[in-house]
N, C-alpha and C positions, 0 to 999 in steps of 0.2 A: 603345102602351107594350108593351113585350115582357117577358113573364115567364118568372122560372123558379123550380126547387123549391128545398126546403131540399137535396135532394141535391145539384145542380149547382152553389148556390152554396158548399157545401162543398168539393165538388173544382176549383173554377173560380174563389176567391175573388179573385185576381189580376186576372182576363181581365176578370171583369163588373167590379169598381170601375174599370178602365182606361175602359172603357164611359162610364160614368157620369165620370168624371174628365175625360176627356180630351174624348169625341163628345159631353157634357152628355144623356145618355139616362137617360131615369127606366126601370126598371127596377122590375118588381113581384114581392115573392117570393111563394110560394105553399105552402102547406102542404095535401097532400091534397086539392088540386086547389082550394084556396082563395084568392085572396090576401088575404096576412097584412100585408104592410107592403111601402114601397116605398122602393129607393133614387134618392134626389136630387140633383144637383147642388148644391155651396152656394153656389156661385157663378155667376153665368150665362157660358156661353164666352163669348168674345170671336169679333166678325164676320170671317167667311173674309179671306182678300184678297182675292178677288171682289166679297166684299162693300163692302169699305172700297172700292176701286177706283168702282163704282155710286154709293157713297155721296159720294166727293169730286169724280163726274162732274155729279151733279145741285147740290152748290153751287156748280161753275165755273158749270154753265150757270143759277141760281138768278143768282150775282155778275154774270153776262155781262145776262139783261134787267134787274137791279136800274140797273146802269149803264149802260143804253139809255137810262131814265127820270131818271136825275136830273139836277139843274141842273148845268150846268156851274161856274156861281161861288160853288158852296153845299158846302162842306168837313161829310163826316160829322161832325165836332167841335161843327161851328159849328151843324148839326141837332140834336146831341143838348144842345147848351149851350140853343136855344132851346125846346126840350122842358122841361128841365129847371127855365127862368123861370119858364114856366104854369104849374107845379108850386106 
């Protein structure tokens, strides 16, 4: 977490909520070498393209062995209807 004073964020008020807004970085202010409170995101970012990219690579490959293994004459439908009986 990276801090600063009440001075910087006086003259800097723009720069550091960009920070916080934009990179989601908590940010701690400090008063006399203190810290007094911090700022947060209120929302969490959303994952890079990077991210999402890794993320839809592992359930192609998650979908590719799900469908190594299953039956050939057995319809997701017709798996989750029979789920759904023993219920």
């Amino acid at each position: 977490m990276d801090t600063v004073g009440v001075r910087e964020l006086k003259q800097q008020t723009s720069k550091i909520l960009r920070r916080v807004r934009e990179d989601g970085e908590v940010i701690g202010i400090s008063y006399r070498g203190k810290t007094i409170a911090r700022l947060v995101p209120v929302t969490p970012s959303l994952p890079s393209t990077e991210d999402m990219a890794a993320i839809l690579a592992n359930l192609d490959q998650l979908s590719d062995e799900i469908s190594a293994q299953w039956p050939e004459d057995v319809s997701a439908l017709d798996a989750v209807n029979d789920v759904r009986r023993e219920l």
